[in-house]
C-alpha positions in Angstrom: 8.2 -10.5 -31.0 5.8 -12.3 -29.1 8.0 -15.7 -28.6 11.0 -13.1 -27.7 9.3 -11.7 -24.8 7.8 -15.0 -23.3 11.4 -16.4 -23.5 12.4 -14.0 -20.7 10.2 -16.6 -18.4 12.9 -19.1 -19.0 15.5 -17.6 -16.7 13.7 -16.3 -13.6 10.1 -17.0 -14.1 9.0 -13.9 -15.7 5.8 -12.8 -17.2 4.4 -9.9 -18.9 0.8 -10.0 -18.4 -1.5 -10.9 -15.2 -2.4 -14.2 -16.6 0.3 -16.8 -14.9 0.5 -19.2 -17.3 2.5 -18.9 -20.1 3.0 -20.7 -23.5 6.9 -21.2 -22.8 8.8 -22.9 -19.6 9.2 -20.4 -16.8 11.8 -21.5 -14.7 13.8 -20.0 -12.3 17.0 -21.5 -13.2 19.9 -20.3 -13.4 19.5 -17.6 -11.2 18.8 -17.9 -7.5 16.3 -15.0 -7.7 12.5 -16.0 -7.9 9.5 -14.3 -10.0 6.4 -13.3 -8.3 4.7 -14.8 -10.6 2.9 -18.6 -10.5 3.7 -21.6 -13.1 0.0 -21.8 -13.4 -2.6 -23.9 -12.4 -2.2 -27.6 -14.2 2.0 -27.3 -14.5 4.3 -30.0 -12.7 7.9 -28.5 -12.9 10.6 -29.6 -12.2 14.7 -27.5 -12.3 17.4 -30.1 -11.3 21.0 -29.2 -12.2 25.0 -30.3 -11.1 27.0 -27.7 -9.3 30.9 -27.8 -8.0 31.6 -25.4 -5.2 34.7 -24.2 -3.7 35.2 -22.0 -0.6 38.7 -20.7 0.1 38.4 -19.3 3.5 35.2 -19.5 5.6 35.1 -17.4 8.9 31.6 -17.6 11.1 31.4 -17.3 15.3 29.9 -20.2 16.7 27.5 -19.0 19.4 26.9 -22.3 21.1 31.2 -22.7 21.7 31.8 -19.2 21.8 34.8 -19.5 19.1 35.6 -18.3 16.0 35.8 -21.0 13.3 37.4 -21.5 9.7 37.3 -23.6 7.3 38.0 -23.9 3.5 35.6 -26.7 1.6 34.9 -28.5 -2.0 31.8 -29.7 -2.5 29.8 -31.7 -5.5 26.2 -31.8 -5.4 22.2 -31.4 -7.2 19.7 -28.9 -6.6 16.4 -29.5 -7.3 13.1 -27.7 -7.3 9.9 -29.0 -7.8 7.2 -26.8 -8.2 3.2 -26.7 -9.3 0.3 -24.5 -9.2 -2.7 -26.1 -7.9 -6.3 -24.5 -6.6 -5.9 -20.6 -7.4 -3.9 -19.4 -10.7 -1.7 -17.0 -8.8 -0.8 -19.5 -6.1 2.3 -22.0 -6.6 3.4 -24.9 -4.1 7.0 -25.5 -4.3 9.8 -28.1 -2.7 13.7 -26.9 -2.7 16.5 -29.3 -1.6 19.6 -29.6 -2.1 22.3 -33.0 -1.9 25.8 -32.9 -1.6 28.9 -34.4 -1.0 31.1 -32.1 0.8 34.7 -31.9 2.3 36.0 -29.6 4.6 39.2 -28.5 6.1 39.0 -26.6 9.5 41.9 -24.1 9.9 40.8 -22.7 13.6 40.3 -23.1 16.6 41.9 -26.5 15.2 43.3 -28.7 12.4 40.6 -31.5 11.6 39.0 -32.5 8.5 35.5 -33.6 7.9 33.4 -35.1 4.8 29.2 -35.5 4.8 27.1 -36.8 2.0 23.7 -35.9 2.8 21.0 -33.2 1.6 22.1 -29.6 2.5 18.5 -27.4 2.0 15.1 -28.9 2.1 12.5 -26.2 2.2 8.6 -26.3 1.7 7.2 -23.5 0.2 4.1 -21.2 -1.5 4.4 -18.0 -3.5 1.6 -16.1 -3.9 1.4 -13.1 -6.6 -0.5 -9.7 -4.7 -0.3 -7.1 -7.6 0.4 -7.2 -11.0 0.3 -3.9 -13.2 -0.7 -4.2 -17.2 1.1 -2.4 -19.7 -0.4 -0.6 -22.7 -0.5 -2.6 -26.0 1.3 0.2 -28.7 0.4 -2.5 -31.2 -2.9 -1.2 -31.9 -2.2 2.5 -32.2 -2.4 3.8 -35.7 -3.6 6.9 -35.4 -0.1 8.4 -33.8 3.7 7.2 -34.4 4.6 9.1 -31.7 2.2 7.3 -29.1 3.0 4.1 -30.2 6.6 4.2 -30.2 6.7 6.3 -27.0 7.8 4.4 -23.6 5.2 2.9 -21.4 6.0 4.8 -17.9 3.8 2.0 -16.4 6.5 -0.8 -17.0 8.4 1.1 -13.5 5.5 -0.2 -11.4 6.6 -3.8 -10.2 4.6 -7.0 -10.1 4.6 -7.9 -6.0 4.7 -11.3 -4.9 5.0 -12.7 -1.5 6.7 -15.9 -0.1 6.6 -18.2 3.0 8.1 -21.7 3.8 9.4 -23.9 5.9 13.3 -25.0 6.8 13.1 -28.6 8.1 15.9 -30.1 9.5 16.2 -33.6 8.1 19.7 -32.4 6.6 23.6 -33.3 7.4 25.6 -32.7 9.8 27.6 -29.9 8.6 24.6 -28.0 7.6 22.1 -28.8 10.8 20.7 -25.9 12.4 21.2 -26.2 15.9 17.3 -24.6 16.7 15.5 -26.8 14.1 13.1 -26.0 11.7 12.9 -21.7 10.8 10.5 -19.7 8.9 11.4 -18.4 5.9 10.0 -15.3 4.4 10.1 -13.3 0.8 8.9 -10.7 -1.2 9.2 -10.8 -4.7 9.0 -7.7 -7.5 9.3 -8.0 -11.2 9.7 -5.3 -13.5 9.5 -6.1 -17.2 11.2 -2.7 -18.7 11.2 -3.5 -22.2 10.1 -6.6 -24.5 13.3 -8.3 -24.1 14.8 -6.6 -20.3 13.5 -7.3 -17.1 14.7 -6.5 -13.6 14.1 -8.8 -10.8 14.2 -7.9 -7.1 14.0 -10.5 -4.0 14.0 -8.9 -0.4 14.7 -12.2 1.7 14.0 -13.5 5.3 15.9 -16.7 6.4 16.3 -18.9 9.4 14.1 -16.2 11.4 14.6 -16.8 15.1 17.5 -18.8 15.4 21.1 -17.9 15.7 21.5 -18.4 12.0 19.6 -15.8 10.8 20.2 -13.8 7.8 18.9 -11.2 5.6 19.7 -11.2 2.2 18.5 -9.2 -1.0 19.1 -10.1 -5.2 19.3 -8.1 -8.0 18.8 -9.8 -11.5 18.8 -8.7 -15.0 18.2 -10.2 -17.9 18.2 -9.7 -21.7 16.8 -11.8 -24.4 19.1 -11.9 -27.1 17.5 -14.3 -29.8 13.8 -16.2 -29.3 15.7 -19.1 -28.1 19.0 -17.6 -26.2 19.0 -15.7 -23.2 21.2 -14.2 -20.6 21.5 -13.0 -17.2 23.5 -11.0 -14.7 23.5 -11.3 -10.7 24.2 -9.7 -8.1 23.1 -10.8 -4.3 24.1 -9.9 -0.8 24.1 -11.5 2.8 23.5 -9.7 6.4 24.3 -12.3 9.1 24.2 -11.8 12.6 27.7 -13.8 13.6 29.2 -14.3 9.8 31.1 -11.1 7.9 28.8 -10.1 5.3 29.0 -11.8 1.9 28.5 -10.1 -1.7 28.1 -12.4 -4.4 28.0 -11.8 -8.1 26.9 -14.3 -11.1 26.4 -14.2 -14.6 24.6 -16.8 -17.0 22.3 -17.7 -19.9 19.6 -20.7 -20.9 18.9 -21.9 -24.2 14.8 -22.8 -25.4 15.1 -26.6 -26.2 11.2 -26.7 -26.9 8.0 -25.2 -25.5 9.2 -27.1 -22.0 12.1 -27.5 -21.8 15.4 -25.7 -21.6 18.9 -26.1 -20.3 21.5 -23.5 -18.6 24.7 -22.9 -17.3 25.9 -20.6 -14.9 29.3 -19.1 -13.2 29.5 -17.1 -9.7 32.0 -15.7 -6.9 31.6 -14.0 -4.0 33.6 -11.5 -2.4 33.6 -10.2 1.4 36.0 -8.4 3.8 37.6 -12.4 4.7 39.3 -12.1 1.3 37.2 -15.4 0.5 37.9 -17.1 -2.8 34.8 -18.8 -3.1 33.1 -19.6 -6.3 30.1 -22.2 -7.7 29.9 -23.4 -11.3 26.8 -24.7 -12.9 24.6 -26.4 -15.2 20.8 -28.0 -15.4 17.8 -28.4 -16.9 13.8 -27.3 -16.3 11.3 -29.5 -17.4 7.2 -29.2 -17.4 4.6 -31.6 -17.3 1.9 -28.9 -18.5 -1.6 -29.7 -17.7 -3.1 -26.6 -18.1 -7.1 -26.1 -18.9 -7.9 -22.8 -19.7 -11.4 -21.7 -17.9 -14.6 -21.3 -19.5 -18.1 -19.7 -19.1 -21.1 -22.2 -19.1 -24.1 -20.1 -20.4 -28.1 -21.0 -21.1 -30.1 -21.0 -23.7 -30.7 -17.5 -23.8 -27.0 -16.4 -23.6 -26.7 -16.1 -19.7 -23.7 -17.3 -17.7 -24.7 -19.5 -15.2 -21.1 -20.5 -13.8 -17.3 -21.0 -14.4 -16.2 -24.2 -15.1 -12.7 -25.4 -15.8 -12.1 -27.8 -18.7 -10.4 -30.9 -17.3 -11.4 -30.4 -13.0 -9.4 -29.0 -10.6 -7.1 -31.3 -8.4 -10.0 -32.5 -6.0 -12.5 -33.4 -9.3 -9.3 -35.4 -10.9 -8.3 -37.1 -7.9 -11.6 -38.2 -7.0 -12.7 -38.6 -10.8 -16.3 -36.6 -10.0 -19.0 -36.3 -12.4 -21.8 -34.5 -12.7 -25.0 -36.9 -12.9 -27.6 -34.6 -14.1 -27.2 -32.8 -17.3 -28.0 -29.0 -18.5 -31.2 -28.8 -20.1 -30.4 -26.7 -23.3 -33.2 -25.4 -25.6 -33.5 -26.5 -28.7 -34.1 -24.2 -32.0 -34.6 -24.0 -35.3 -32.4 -22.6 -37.6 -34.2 -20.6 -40.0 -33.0 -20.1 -43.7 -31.7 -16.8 -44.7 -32.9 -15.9 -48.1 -30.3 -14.7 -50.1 -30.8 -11.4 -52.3 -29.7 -11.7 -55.8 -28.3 -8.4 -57.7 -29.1 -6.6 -60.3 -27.2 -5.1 -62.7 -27.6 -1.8 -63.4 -29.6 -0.6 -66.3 -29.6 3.1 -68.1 -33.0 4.6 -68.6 -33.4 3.0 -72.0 -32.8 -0.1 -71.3 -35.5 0.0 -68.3 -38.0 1.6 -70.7 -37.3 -1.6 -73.5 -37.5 -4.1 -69.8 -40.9 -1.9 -69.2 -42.4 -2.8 -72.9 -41.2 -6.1 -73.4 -42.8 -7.5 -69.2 -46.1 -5.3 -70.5 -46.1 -7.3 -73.9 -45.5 -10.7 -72.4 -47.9 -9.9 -69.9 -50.7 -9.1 -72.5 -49.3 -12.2 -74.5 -49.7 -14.3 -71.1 -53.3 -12.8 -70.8 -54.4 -13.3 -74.6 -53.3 -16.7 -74.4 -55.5 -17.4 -71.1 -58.3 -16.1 -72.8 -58.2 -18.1 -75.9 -57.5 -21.1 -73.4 -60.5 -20.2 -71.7 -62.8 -19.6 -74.9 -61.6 -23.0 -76.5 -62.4 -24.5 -73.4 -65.9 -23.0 -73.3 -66.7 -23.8 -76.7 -65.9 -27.6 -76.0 -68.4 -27.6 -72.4 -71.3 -26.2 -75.0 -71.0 -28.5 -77.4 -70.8 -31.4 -75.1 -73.7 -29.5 -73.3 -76.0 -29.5 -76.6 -74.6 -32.2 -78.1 -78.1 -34.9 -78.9 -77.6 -38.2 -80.5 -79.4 -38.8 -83.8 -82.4 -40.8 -83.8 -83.3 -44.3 -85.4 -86.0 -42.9 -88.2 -83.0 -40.6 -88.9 -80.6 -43.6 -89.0 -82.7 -45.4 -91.2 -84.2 -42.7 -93.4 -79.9 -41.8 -94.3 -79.9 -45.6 -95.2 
């Protein structure tokens, strides 16, 4: 059951505890939905996969020309996403670009075709994870059924991340923004409502203060349906200021190659008031370089922590390769040995009487024989005490 829930990390990052990282690959793919929720300090990650777009019939008002433009396009490209947690455990640092080879054919104001190779997103990010709510382990109730298969209302409170990054503008032609670099703002929630279903939600601020604004929010479910197989529905939506609104809709699933890695496929369409046509097809992999050192308590001699060390350095201690010079003084002691008590059987109150008589008799025995030791030995210090040698005249006078 365990393995079950951590595979729901594999499609949108998702976690179901406060600790942010996890035994299994948490990536983000396929969806286009993010976790609030960290990799974890140690993790290099990358998410790379092929897509094929096709839009039937674009429609956006160019504020710069004042005109009305269409277009319909097929495109061929790679996303990839490269992301790592690094100083805190609920911060993560992550990179998102995007290269494609694109041709499109514009319908209005007039008849022209254009084709760009050339990177169509590049965006520098950080996530950071605010709140995260902790759920009742049922597990370890045994004193009720009814508690411990009864629902967890705590499971509706979301986990709360936020997001900010950076667009640069180092992209194509076709996909430019005419103001430069833009902020780009998030906030993340995460509710896990069961073992094997969680709901994702992504309120999302992009291009802020340019003309290409756009507000956009996703909705993503997904259900676990073996410990390696696992699928996903999607549903997002776009405000813009000078483009008709756009509602998208995807649907998806990963497979668990190992502990980190996994691949995925994916299929999506949108549909809008333009009667657009438009839909993207799929497929990648996420792979993690895991590094992770679990923290530890350094204590003294007497059991005291003195400080929190983690096993391995942080990023500053590896890239500098720091050690420390002087080392704890730790005091030394003795084991002491643990006698061991032997025991005795049990005995009726005969058999203690005959245990009674026979330590009594070899007791007098062990006395009697002491004595007679001693008296033998007495007897041999007086004669050697009055022992005389005979004379000569005695000698002689026996001759």
């Amino acid at each position: 059951m365990r393995k079950v829930g951590l595979f729901l990390f594999i499609i949108l990052c998702f976690q179901l505890s406060s600790a942010q990282y996890t035994e299994l690959i948490n990536s983000k793919r396929p969806g286009f939905s993010d976790s609030p929720f960290s990799v974890g300090t140690g993790v290099y990650q990358i998410e790379a996969g092929f897509f094929y777009k096709k839009v039937g019939n674009y429609l956006y008002y160019d504020q710069k020309t004042k005109e009305s433009i269409r277009y319909k396009a097929n495109s061929i490209g790679t996303d990839i996403t490269i992301r790592t947690g690094q100083f805190f455990e609920r911060l993560e640092l992550d990179l998102d670009l995007a290269l494609v080879s694109e041709k499109r054919d514009y319908l209005q104001p007039t008849v022209y075709q254009k084709s760009v190779l050339g990177l169509s997103k590049l965006t520098f990010g950080a996530k950071y994870l605010v709140y995260s709510p902790t759920f009742t382990d049922k597990t370890k109730e045994i004193r009720s059924w009814k508690k411990r298969h009864s629902y967890d209302w705590k499971r509706l409170l979301p986990a709360v991340g936020i997001y900010a990054g950076l667009n640069t503008n180092f992209l194509s032609d076709l996909h430019k923004n005419p103001d430069g670099i833009s902020p780009r703002v998030a906030i993340f929630t995460q509710n896990d409502l069961s073992d094997k279903f969680v709901l994702l939600t992504n309120f999302i601020a992009d291009k802020l203060f340019t003309d290409e604004s756009e507000n956009s929010f996703i909705i993503t479910a997904t259900y676990s349906l073996t410990e390696k197989i696992a699928i996903f529905g999607e549903s997002q939506g776009f405000l813009r200021k000078n483009v008709p609104n756009d509602f998208q809709y995807g649907a998806g699933g990963a497979y668990l190659l190992n502990n980190n890695l996994q691949v995925d496929a994916s299929l999506r369409f949108i549909s809008d008031e333009r009667g657009d046509d438009t839909f993207l097809v799929g497929a990648g992999l996420s792979w993690r370089l895991d590094r992770h050192k679990d923290k530890f308590n350094v204590v003294d001699s007497e059991g005291k922590v003195t400080k929190s060390k983690k096993e391995g350095g942080g990023f500053f201690s590896r890239l500098f390769n720091k050690k420390d010079k002087k080392q704890r003084k730790v005091k030394k002691v003795k084991a002491k040995k643990q006698k061991i008590k032997k025991l005795k059987p049990k005995m009726s109150k005969a058999q203690k009487k005959i245990e009674k008589e026979q330590k009594k008799n070899a007791k007098a025995a062990k006395k009697e024989a002491k004595a007679l030791k001693k008296q033998k030995k007495k007897e041999v210090d007086d004669f050697n005490k009055n022992y005389q040698p005979p004379k000569e005249d005695e000698l002689n006078d026996n001759n």
